[in-house]
ZANUGU-172086 format. One line per field, with one value per residue: chain; x, y, z of N, C-alpha, C, O, CB in turn. Coordinates in steps of 0.1 Angstrom, whole numbers, plus 5000, padded with zeros to 4 digits. Glycine has a CB too. Layout:
BEGIN
chain = [A,...]
n.x = [X,...]
n.y = [Y,...]
n.z = [Z,...]
ca.x = [X,...]
ca.y = [Y,...]
ca.z = [Z,...]
c.x = [X,...]
c.y = [Y,...]
c.z = [Z,...]
o.x = [X,...]
o.y = [Y,...]
o.z = [Z,...]
cb.x = [X,...]
cb.y = [Y,...]
cb.z = [Z,...]
END
This chain:
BEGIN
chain = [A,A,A,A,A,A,A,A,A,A,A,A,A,A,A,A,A,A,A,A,A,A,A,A,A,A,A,A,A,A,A,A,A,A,A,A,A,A,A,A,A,A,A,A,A,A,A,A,A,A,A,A,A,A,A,A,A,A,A,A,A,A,A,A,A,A,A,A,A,A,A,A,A,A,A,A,A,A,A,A,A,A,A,A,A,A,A,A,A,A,A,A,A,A,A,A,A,A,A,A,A,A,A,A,A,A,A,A,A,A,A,A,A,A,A,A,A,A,A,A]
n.x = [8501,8476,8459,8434,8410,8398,8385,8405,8421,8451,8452,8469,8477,8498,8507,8528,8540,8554,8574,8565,8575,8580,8557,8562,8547,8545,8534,8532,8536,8542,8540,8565,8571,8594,8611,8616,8628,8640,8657,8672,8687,8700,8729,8749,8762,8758,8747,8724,8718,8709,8682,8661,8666,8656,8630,8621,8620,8609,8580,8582,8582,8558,8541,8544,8555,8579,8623,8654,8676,8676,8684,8700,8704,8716,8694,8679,8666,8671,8652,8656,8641,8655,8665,8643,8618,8599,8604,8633,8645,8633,8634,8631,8625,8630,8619,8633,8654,8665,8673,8685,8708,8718,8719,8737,8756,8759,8742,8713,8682,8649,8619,8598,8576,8583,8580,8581,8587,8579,8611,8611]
n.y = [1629,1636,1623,1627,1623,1632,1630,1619,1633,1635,1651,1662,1668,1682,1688,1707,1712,1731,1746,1779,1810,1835,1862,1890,1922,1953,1985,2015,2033,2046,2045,2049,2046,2054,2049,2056,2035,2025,2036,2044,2015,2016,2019,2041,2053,2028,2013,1990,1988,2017,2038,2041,2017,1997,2004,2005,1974,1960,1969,1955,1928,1933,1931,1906,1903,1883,1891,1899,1918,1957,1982,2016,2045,2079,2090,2074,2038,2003,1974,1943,1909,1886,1854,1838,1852,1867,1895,1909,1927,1960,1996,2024,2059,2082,2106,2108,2123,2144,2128,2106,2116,2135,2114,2101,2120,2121,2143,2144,2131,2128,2107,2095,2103,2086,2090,2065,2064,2046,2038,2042]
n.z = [3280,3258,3229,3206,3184,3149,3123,3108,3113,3135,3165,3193,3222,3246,3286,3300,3332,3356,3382,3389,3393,3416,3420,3425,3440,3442,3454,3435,3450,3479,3520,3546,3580,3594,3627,3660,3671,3648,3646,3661,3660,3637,3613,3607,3577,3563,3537,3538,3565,3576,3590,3571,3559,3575,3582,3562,3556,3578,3570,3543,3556,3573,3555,3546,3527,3512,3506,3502,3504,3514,3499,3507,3493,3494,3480,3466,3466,3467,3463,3467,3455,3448,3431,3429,3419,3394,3391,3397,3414,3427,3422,3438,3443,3474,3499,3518,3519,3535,3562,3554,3553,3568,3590,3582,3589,3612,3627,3645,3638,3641,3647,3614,3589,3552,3518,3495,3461,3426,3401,3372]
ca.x = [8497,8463,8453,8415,8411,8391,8382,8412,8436,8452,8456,8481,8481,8510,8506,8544,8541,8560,8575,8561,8584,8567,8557,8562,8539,8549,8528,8541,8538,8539,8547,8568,8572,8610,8604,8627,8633,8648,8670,8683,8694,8704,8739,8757,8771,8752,8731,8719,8711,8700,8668,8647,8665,8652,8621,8618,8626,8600,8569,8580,8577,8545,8531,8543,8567,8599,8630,8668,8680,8672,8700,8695,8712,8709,8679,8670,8664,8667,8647,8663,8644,8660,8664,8633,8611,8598,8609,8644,8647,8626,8640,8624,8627,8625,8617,8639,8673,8675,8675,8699,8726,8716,8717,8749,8767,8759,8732,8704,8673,8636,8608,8591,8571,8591,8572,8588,8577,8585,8614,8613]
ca.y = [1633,1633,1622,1631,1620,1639,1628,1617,1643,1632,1663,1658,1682,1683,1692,1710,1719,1736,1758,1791,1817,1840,1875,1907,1933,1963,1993,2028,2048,2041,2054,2037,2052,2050,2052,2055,2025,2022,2053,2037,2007,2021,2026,2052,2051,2017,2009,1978,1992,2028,2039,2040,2006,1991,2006,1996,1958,1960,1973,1945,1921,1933,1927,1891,1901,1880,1900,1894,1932,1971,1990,2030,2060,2095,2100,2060,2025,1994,1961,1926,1903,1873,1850,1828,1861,1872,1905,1903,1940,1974,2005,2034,2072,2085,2117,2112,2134,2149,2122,2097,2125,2139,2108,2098,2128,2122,2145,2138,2128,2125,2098,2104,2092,2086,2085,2064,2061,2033,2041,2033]
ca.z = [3266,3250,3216,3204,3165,3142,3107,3099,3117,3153,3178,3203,3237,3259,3298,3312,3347,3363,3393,3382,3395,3425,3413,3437,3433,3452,3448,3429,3459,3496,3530,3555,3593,3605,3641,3667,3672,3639,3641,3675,3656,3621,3613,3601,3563,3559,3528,3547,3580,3576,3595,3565,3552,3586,3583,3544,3557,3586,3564,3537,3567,3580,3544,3540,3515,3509,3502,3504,3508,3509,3502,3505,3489,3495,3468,3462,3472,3462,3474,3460,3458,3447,3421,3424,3417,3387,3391,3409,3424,3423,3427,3444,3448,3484,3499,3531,3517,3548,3566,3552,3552,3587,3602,3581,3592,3631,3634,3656,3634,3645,3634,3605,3578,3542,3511,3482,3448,3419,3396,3358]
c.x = [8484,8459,8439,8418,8399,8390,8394,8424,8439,8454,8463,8487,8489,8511,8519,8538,8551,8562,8573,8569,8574,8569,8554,8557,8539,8536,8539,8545,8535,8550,8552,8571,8588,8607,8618,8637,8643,8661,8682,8691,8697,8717,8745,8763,8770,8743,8719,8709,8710,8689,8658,8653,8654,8639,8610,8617,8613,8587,8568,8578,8566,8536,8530,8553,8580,8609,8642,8674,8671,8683,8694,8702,8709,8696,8673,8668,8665,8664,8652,8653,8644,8659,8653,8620,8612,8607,8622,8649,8638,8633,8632,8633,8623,8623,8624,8657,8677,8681,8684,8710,8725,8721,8732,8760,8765,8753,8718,8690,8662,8626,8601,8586,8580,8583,8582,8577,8589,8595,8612,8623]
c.y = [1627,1630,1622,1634,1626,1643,1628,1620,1636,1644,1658,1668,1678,1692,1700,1713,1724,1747,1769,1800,1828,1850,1887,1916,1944,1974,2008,2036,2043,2047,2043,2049,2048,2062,2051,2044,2019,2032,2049,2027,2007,2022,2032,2049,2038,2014,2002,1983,2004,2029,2037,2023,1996,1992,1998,1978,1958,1959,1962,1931,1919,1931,1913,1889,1896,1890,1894,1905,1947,1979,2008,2039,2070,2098,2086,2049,2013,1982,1950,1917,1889,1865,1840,1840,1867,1885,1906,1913,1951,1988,2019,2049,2071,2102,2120,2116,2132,2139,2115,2106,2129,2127,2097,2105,2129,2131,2140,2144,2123,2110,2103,2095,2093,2082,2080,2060,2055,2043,2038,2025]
c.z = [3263,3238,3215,3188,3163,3129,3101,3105,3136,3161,3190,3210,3244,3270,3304,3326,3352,3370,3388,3393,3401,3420,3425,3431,3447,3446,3440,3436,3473,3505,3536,3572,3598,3618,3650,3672,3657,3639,3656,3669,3641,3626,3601,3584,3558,3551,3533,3555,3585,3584,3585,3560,3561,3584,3570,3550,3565,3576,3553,3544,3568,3563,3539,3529,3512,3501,3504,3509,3506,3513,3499,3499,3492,3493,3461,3473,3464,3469,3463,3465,3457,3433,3416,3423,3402,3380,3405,3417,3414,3428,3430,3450,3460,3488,3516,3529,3529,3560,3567,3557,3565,3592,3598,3585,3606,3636,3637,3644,3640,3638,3625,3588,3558,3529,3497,3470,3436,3410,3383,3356]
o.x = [8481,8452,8433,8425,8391,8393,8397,8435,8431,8466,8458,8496,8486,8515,8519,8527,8561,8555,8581,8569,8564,8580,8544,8560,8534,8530,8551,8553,8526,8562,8549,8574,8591,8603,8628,8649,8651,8672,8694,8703,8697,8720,8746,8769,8778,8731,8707,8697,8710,8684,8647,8644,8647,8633,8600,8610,8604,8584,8557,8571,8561,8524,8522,8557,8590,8605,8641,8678,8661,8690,8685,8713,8696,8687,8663,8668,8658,8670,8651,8654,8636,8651,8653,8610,8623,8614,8620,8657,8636,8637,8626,8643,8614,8624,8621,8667,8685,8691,8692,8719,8734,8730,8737,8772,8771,8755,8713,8688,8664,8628,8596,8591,8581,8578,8589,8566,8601,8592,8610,8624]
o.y = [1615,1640,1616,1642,1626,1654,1635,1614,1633,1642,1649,1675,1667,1704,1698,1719,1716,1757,1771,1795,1831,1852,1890,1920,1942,1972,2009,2045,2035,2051,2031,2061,2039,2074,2046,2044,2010,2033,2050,2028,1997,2025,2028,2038,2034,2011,2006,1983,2005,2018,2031,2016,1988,1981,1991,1972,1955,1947,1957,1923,1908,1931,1908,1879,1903,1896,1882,1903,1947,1981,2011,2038,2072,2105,2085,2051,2014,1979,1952,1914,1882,1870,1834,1835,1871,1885,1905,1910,1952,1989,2023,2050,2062,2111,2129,2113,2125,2141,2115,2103,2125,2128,2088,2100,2139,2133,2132,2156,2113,2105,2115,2086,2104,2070,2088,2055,2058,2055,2026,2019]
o.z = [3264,3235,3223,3182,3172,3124,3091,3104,3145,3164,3197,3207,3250,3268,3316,3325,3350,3367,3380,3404,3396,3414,3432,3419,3458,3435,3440,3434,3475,3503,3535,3571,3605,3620,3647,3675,3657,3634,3658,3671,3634,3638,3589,3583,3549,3556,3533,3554,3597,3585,3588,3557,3556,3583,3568,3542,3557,3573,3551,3537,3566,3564,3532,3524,3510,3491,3509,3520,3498,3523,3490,3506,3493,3499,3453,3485,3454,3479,3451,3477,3462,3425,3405,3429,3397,3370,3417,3426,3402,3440,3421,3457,3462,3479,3524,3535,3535,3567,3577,3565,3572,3601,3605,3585,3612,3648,3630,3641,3647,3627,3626,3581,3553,3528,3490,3469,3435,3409,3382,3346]
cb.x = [8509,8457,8456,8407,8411,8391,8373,8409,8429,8467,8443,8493,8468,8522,8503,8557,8538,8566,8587,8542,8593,8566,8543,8578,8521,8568,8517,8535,8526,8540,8537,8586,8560,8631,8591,8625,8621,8640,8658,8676,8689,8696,8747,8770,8787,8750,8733,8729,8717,8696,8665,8641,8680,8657,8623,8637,8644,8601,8571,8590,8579,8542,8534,8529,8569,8601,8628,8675,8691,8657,8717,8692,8714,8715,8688,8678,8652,8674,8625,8682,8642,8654,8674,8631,8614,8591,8598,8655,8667,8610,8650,8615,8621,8634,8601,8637,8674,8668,8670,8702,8729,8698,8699,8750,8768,8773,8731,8705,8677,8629,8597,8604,8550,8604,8559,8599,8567,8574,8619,8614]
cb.y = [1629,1641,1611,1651,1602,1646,1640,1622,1668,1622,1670,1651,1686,1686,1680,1727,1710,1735,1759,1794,1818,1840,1876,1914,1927,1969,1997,2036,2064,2022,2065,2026,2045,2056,2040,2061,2017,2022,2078,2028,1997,2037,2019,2055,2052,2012,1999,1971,1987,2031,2054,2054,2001,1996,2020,1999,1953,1973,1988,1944,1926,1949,1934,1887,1908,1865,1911,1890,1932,1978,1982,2036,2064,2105,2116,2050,2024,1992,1959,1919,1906,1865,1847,1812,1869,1872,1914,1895,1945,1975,2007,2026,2083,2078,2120,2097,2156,2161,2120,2091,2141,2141,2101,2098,2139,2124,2152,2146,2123,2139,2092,2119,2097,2077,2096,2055,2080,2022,2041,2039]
cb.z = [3256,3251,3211,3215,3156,3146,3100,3088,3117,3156,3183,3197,3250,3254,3305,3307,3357,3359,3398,3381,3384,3442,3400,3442,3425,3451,3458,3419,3454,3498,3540,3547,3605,3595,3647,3676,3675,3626,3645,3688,3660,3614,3618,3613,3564,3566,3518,3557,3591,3564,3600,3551,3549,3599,3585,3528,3567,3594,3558,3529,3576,3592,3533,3536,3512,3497,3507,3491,3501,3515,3487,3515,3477,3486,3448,3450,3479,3455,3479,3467,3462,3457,3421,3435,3427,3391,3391,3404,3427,3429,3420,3457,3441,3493,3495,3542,3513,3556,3564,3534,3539,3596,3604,3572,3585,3639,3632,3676,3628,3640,3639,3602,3577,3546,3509,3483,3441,3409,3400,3347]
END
């Protein structure tokens, strides 16, 4: 604590520090590649471990980005991640329908690029 007097008056600044809480900044719109290699090790009727969740996990990887989960739905996504983050999940539109559900219902799905975009 600092005191600095001035004609009379005392002023008195106080320092906190502390752990500032990390801030994830995704963008609004971005592609990801699920590659065959993801579609080999995707499974079936799994939020988790979908092709694009795999792919989604990968791409937040190769950016450096900490995460906890990406769970997929038919027509969303969600990335978690975590409680020492600002922002503690984002949720994102995708544009791989056919995908998820193809490759939920045991047909044979290709690689292919998946563009999602931020939700409100």
């Amino acid at each position: 604590m600092a005191a600095v007097e001035r004609e009379g008056y005392i002023v008195t600044t106080t320092t906190t520090l502390a752990r500032s809480k990390s801030s994830v900044v995704l963008p609004e719109r971005f592609a990801v590649e699920v590659t065959a290699d993801d579609i080999m090790h995707g499974r079936r009727c799994d939020a988790n471990m979908c092709p694009l969740a795999l792919a989604v996990a990968r791409w937040l990887r190769n950016q450096r980005i900490p995460f906890l989960t990406v769970l997929v739905t038919h027509t969303d996504l969600t990335i978690n991640f975590g409680l020492d983050t600002l922002v503690q999940v984002q949720h994102y539109w995708h544009d791989g329908v056919s995908l998820v559900s193809d490759f939920d219902h045991g047909e044979i799905v290709g690689p292919r690029t998946v563009v999602l975009a931020r939700l409100p």
